[in-house]
C-alpha positions in Angstrom: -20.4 -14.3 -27.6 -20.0 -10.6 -27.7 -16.9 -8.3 -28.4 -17.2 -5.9 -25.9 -14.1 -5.6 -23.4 -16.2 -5.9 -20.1 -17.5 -9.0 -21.7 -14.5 -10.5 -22.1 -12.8 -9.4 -18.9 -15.8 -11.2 -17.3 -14.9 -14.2 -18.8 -11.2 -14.3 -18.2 -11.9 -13.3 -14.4 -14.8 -16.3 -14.2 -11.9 -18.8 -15.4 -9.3 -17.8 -13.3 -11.1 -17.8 -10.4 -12.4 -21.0 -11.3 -8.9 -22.4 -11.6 -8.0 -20.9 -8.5 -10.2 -22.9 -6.9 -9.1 -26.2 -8.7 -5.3 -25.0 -7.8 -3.5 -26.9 -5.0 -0.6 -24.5 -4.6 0.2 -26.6 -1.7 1.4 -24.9 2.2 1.6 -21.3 0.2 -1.0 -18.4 2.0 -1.5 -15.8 -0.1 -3.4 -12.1 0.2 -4.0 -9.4 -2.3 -4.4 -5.8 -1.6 -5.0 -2.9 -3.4 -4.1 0.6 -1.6 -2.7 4.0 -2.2 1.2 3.9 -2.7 2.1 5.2 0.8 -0.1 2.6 2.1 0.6 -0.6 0.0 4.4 0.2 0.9 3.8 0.5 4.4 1.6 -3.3 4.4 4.4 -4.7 2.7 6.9 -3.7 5.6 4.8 -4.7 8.0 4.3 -8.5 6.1 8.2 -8.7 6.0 8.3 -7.7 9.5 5.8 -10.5 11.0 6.7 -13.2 8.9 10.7 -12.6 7.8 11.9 -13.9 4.5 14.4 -16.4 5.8 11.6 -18.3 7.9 9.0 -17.8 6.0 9.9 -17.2 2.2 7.3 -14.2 2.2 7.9 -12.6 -0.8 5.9 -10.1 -3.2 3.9 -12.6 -6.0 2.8 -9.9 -8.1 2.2 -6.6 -8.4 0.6 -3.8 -10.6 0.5 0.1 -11.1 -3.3 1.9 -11.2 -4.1 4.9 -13.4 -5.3 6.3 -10.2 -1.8 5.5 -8.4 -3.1 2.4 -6.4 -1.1 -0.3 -6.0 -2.3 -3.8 -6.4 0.0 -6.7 -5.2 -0.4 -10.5 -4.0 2.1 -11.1 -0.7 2.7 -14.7 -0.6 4.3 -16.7 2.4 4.7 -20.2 4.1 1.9 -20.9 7.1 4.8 -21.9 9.6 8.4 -21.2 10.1 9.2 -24.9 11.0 
């Protein structure tokens, strides 16, 4: 097993997406992006906009802050708005 930070990043990203896999999150859709700040704030409004809050519970999972200025963030919502 090495030390090196790639290495390890590597293995933290092979186990999460393995548990992803293994994860029954149930009726929950879920997308990630990653875009420039004007961008990822415009997607966002347009997610809230097609699938409202009150129907669907759409709401932002996660997000993070690039070096770069990008903007990651995981929108999550309900399939239907039964």
């Amino acid at each position: 097993m090495s030390g090196r930070p790639e290495d390890l990043f590597r293995r933290i990203e092979r186990r999460r997406q393995q548990r992803g896999a293994q994860r029954n999150d149930g009726a929950w859709k879920r997308e990630t992006f990653r875009l420039p700040r004007p961008e990822a704030r415009q997607k966002a409004k347009e997610w809230f906009a097609r699938y409202p809050k009150a129907a669907y519970m759409t709401e932002i999972e996660f997000w993070r802050e690039f070096p770069d200025g990008d903007i990651e963030f995981v929108i999550r919502r309900l399939p239907s708005a039964d």
